[in-house]
C-alpha positions as CSV (number, residue, x, y, z in Angstrom):
1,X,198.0,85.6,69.7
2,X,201.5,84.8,68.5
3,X,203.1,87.0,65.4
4,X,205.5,85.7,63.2
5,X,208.8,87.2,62.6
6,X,209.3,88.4,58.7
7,X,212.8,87.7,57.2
8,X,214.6,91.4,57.9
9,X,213.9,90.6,61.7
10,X,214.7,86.8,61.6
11,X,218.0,87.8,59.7
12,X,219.0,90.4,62.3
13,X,218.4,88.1,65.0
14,X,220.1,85.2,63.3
15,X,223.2,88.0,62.7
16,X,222.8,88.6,66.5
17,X,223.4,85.4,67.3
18,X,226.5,84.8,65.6
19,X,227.9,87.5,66.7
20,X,227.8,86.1,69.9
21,X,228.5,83.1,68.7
22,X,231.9,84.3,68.0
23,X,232.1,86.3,70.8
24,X,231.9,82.8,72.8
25,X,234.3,81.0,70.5
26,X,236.7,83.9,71.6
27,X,236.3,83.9,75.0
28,X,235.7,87.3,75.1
29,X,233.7,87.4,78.0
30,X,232.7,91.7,77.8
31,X,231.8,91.1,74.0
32,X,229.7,88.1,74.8
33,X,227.9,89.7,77.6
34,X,227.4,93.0,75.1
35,X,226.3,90.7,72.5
36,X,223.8,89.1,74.7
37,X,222.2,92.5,75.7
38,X,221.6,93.4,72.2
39,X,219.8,90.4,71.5
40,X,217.5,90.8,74.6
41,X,217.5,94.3,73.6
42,X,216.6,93.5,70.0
43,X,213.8,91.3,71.2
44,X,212.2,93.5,73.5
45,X,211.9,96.0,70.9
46,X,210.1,93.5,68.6
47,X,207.9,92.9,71.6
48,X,207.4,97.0,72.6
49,X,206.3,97.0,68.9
50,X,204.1,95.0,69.0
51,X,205.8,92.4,66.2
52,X,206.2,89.3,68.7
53,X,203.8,88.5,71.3
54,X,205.4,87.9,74.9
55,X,205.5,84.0,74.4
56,X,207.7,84.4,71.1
57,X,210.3,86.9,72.9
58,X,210.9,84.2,76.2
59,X,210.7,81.5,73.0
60,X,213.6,83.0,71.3
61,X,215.7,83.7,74.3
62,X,215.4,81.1,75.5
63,X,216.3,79.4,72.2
64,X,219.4,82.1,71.4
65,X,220.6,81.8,75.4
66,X,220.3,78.3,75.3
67,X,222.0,77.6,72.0
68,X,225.4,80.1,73.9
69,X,224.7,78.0,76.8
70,X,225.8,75.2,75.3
71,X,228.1,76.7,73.1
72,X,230.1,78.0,76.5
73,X,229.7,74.8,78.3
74,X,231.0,72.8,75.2
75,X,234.4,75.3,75.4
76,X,234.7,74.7,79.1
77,X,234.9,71.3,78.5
78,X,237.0,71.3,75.5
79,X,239.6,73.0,77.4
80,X,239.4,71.1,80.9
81,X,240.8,68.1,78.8
C-alpha cells in the first residue's frame, strides 16, 4: 500500500532538490554528488520508517534523478555550443 508524503517531508525533499539543483547549475561536481546522496539518503529513511512504501522511494528518485538528469544534460549542451 502506497503512503503519502505530508508537507514537512515533501518540503525537505523539494529543499533537497534544489540544492542540487544548484549544485548542477554550478558545476560543482563533489556538491552535486553529495547532494544526490542526501536525497537517496533522505528517502531511504522515509522508507526505513515506514512513511513511503518501496514503490514511492524508486517513484521519487527516479523523479528527483531524472529531473538532474536533465538538468546536467541541458548544461552540457548549453556549453558545447
Amino acid at each position: 500500500m502506497s503512503r503519502l508524503m505530508n508537507a514537512e517531508q515533501h518540503n525537505q525533499l523539494m529543499l533537497l532538490r534544489g540544492n542540487m539543483a544548484a549544485s548542477v547549475l554550478a558545476n560543482d561536481a563533489e556538491a552535486t554528488q553529495r547532494s544526490m546522496g542526501m536525497v537517496q539518503g533522505y528517502l531511504l529513511g522515509l522508507y526505513a520508517a515506514s512513511e513511503i512504501d518501496f514503490g514511492d522511494l524508486q517513484a521519487l528518485e527516479d523523479e528527483v534523478m531524472g529531473g538532474m538528469t536533465f538538468l546536467m544534460n541541458a548544461r552540457k549542451a548549453g556549453n558545447a555550443h
